[in-house]
C-alpha positions as CSV (number, residue, x, y, z in Angstrom):
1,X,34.2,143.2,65.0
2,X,32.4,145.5,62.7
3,X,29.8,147.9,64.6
4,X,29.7,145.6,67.5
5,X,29.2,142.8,65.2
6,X,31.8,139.7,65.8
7,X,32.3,138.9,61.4
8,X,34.9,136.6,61.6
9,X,36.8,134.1,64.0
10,X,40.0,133.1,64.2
11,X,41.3,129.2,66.2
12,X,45.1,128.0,66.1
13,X,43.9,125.5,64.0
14,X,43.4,128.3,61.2
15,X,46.7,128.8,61.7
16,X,48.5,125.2,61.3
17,X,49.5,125.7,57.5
18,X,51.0,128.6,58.1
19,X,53.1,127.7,61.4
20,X,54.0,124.3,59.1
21,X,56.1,126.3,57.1
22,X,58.8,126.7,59.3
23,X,60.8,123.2,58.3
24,X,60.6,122.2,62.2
25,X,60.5,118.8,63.2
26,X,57.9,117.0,65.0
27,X,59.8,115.2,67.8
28,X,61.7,119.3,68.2
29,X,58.1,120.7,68.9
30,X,56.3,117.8,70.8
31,X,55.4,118.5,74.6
32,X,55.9,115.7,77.5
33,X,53.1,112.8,77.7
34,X,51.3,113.5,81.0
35,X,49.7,110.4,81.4
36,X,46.9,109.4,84.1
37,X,45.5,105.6,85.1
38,X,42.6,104.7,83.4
39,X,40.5,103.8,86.0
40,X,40.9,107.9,87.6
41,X,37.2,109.4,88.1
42,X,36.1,112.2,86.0
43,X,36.2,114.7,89.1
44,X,39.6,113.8,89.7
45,X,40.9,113.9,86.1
46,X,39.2,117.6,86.3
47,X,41.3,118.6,89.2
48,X,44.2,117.3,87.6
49,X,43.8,118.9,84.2
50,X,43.3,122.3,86.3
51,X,46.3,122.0,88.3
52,X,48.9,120.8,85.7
53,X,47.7,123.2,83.0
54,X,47.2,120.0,80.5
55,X,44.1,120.2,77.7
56,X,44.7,116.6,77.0
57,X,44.6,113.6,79.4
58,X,45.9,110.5,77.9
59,X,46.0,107.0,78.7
60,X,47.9,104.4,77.7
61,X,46.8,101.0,76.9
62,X,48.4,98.0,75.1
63,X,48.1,99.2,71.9
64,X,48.7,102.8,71.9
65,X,47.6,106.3,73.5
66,X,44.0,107.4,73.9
67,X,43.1,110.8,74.3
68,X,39.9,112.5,76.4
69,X,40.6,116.3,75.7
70,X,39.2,119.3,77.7
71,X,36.0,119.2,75.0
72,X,35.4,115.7,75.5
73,X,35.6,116.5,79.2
74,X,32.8,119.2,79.1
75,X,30.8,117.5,76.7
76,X,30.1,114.6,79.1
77,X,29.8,117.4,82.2
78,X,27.0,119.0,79.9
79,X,25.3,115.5,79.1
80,X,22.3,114.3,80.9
81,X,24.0,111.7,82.3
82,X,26.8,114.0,84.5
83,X,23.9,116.4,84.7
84,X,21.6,114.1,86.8
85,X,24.6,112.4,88.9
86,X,25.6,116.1,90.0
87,X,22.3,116.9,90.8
88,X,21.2,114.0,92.8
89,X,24.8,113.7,94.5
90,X,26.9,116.3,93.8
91,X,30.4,117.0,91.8
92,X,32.0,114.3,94.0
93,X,29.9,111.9,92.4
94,X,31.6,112.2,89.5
95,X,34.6,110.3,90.8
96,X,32.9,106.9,90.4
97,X,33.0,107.7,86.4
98,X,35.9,106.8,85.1
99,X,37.6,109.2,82.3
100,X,38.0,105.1,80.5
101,X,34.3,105.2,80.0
102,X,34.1,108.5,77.9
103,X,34.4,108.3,74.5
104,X,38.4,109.0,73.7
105,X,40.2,108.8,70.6
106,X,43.5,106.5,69.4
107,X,46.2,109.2,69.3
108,X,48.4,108.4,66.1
109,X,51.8,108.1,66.3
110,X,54.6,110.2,64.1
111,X,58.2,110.0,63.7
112,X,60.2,112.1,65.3
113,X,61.5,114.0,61.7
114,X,58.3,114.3,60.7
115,X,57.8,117.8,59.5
116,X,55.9,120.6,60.8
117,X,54.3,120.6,58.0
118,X,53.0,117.2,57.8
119,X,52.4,117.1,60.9
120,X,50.2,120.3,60.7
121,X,48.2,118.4,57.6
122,X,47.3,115.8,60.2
123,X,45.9,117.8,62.7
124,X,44.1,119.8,60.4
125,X,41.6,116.9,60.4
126,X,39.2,117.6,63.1
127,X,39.3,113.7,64.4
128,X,43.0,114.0,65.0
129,X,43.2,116.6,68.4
130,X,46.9,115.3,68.6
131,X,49.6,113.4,67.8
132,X,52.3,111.5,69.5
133,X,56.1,111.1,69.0
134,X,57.6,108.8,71.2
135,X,57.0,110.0,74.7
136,X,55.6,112.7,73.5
137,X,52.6,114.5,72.2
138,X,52.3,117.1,69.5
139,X,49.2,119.5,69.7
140,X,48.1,122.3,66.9
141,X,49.2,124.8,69.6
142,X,52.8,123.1,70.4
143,X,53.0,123.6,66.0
144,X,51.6,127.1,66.2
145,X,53.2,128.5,69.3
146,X,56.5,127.2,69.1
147,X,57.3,128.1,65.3
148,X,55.7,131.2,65.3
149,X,56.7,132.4,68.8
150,X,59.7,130.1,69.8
151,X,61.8,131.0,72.6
């Protein structure tokens, strides 16, 4: 801030190709898949985000992982569509929407030795909120937090 003015901002995405660096593998820095059934309702998939700690919810289908992140998530809450549902019927309501019916992306799959760095090119794309390795998904923040600040 510069005389109360906010002049720049700074996201973990800014800092991918920096935390790529490190020479980590993918499949070292990936987190475990929390996956949830595809038919959930939205008010339940909210609850379950909140009380495991998870950004992403993904579900799998026969040919791959999808993935509704927390943006996605309050997107819809924000649209008209949520908006008149909660206001007619409340928050419950929103459990006859399932999260399958949101618009969600086709997570791309890595190898395990991928690099870091590669992997950090990748999600620099802003279609690409993730990536999965295996059982496993890879996040700008798993790259960022875990090279930079690992345990």
């Amino acid at each position: 801030a510069s005389d109360g003015r906010v002049v720049a901002s700074l996201s973990i995405r800014d800092l991918l190709a920096f935390a790529g660096r490190s020479g980590a593998k993918a499949g070292g820095l990936a987190s475990p898949l929390v996956t949830i059934d595809e038919g959930m309702g939205v008010a339940e998939a909210l609850r379950f985000m909140a009380e495991k700690g998870v950004r992403n919810l993904v579900v799998r289908k026969r040919d791959g992982y999808y993935v509704v992140n927390d943006r996605m998530m309050l997107e819809f809450l924000l649209s008209h569509d949520a908006r008149e549902i909660m206001s007619r019927k409340g928050f419950e309501a929103l459990s006859g929407v399932k999260v399958s019916s949101l618009v969600a992306i086709k997570g791309r799959q890595v190898g395990p030795g991928q690099t870091a760095g590669s992997a950090a090119k990748l999600l620099s794309e802003l279609g690409t909120p993730c990536l999965f390795v295996g059982g496993k998904i890879l996040t700008p923040w798993d790259i960022v937090m875990k090279t930079l600040y690992p345990r």
